[in-house]
C-alpha positions in Angstrom: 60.9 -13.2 -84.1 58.8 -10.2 -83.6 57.5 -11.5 -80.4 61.0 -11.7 -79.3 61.6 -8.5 -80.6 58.5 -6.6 -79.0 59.2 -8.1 -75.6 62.8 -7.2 -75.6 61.5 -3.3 -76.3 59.1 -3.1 -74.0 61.7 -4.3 -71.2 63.2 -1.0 -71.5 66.3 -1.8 -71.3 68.2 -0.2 -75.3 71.3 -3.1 -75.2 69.2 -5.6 -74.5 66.8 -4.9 -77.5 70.2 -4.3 -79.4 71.0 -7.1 -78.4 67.7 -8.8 -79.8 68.1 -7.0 -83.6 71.9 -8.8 -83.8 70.1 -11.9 -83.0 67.4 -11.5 -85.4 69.9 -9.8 -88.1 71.9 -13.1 -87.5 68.8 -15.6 -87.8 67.5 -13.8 -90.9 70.3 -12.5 -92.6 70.8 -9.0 -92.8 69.2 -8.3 -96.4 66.0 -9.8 -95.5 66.3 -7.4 -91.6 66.5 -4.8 -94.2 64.1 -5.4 -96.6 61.4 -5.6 -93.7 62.1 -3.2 -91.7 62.7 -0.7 -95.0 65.7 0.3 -93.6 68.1 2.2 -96.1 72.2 1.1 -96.1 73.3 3.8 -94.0 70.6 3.3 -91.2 71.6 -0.5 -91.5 75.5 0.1 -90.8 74.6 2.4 -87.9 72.2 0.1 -86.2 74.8 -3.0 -86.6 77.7 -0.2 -85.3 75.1 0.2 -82.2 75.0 -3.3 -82.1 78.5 -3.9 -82.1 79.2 -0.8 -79.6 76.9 -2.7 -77.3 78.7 -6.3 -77.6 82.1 -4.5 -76.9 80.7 -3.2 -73.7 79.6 -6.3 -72.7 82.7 -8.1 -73.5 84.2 -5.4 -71.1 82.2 -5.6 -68.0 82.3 -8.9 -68.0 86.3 -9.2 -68.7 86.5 -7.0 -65.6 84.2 -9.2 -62.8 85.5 -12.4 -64.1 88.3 -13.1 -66.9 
């Protein structure tokens, strides 16, 4: 998982490494994301509201090429 993660962030590209914590934060569970990345609650609910931001979007463009 921290492969996956580092390659995602060094592709440059911010929704796709978004994209790579919600899968992570999914495989692991989110308590154990935040217990090893010391993340506090707050800092938590904003990345997963980044996360979610980013999904939305997603769901958007691709509802407007092909829905």
């Amino acid at each position: 998982m921290v492969e996956y993660l580092n390659v995602t962030l060094a592709s440059g590209h911010p929704d796709l490494f978004l994209q790579a914590i919600a899968d992570v934060a999914t495989a692991r569970g989110m308590a154990q994301l935040v217990k090893d990345t010391d993340l506090g609650r707050a800092q938590s609910l904003t990345m997963l509201a980044a996360v979610e931001r980013v999904r939305k979007r997603a769901s958007r463009a691709f509802c407007l090429t092909g829905c």
